[in-house]
N, C-alpha and C positions, 0 to 999 in steps of 0.2 A: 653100833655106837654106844657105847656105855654112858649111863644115867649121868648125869650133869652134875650131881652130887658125892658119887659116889664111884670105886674105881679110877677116877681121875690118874691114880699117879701111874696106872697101866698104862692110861691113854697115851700112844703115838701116832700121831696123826700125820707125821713126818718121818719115815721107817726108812732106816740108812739101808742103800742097796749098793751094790757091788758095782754097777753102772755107775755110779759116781768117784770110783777110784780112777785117779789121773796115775797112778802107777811112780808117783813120788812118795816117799812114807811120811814128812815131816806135813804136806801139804793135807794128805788122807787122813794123816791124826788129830790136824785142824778143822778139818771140814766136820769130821765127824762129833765136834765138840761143838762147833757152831748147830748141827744138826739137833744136837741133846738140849742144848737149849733154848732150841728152835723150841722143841717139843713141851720141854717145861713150861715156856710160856703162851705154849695152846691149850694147858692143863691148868694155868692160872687165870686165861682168859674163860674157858669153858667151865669152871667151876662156881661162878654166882656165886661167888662170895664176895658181896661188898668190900669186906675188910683186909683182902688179898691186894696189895697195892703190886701191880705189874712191870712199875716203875723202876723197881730194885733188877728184876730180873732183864727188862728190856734194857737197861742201863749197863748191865752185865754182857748181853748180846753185842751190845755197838761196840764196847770198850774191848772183847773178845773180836770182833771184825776189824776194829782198829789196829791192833796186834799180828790178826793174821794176813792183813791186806797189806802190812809193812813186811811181813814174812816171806809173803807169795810173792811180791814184787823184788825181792830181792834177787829170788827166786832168777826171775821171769830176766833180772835186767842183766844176771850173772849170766845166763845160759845164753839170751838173743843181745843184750847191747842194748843201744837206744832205739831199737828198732820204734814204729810205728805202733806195731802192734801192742807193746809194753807201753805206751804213754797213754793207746787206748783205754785198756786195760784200766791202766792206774784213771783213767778221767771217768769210769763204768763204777770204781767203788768211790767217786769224792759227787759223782750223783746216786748212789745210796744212799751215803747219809745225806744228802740236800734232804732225800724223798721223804725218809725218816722226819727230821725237823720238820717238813711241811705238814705231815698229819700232827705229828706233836703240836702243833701251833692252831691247829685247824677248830672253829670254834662248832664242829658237828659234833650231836651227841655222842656219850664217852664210846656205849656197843658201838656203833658207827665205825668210830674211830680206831676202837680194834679189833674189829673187824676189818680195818681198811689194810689195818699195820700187819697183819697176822697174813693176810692175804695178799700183801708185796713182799712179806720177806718169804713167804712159802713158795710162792714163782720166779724170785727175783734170785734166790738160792739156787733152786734148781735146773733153769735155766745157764745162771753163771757157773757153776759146778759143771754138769752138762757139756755144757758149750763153749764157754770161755776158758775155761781152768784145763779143761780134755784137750781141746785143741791147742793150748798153750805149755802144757804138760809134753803132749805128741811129738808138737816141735823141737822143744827143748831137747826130747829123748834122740829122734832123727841126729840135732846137730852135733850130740854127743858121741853116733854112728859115725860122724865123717858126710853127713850128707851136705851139702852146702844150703843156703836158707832158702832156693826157690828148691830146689828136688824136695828138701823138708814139709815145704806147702805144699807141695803134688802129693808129695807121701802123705800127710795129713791128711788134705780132702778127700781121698782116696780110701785113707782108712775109716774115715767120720760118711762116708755117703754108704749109699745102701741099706743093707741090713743092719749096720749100725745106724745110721741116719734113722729109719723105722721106730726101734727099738727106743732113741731117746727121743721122737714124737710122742711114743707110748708111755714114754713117763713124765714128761711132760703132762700129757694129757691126764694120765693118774693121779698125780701131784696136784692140778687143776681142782681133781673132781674131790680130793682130800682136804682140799684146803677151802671150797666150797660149805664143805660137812661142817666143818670147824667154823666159816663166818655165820652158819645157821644159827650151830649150836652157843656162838655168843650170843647170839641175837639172842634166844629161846633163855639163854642163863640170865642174863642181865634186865629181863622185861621187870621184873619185881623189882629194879632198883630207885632209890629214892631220887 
């Protein structure tokens, strides 16, 4: 982990992997944007410096998830309809931002705080990427094969169990232990602050 001070702007604490390509290009170019400043603002979190206001950048995060959660759903409603699974969907990003607002609003001290925030959008990303966005991605592609929407979910769960299944346990579980490093290293950056 690089000093708190210094190399920061190497720091990725959040490293886009090839396991979060849903195999749409417009969705993969998004994700990966949300991902950079994912990363940015675990570099302004962990850098102790007071004067670094977070709020620009986190303000920049939501209003970029805002953009791309209207994109993806457009996405998601062009390929499936009003299926079930797309109002999910859309109801999983309109409790992101509640989640958001609620630490923003939360009167624990600031590390705490992002610490809290740094560490719901680091699991809350990559499980939705992951998990929701792949197998929603999957579907889409099947019913673009001609499959009709239950062979599409057979084919899905089929393709997401096993060794794939494993694989995004393990990053899951990586992503966890990454994003852990990062609520430390706020802690550790932010003790000096007034």
């Amino acid at each position: 982990m690089p000093d708190n001070k210094q190399g920061t702007a190497e720091f990725e604490p959040f490293p886009w992997d090839r396991n979060f390509e849903t195999g749409i290009e417009s969705i993969d170019r998004q994700h990966k944007v949300l991902v950079d400043i994912l990363n940015r603002l675990a570099r302004h979190f962990v850098s102790g410096d007071a004067r670094v206001d977070c709020n620009d950048i986190l303000e920049e995060l939501l209003s970029y998830a805002a953009f791309h959660f209207k994109s993806e759903e457009s996405i998601w409603r062009e390929g499936l309809g009003v299926e079930e699974a797309v109002r999910n969907h859309h109801d999983s990003h309109q409790l992101f931002f509640a989640q958001i607002q609620i630490f923003r609003g939360s009167q624990t001290p600031r590390e705490r705080v992002l610490a809290d925030i740094y560490d719901y959008l680091a699991r809350w990303l990559a499980f939705h990427i992951l998990e929701s966005d792949r197998r929603m991605a999957l579907t889409v592609q099947e019913l673009k094969r001609g499959s009709t929407l239950a062979e599409a979910r057979t084919a899905v769960d089929d393709q997401l169990s096993g060794q794939v299944s494993a694989t995004v346990s393990a990053l899951l579980e990586k992503y966890a232990v990454l994003s852990a490093r990062v609520v430390r290293s706020i802690g550790d950056a932010h003790r000096d602050w007034p």
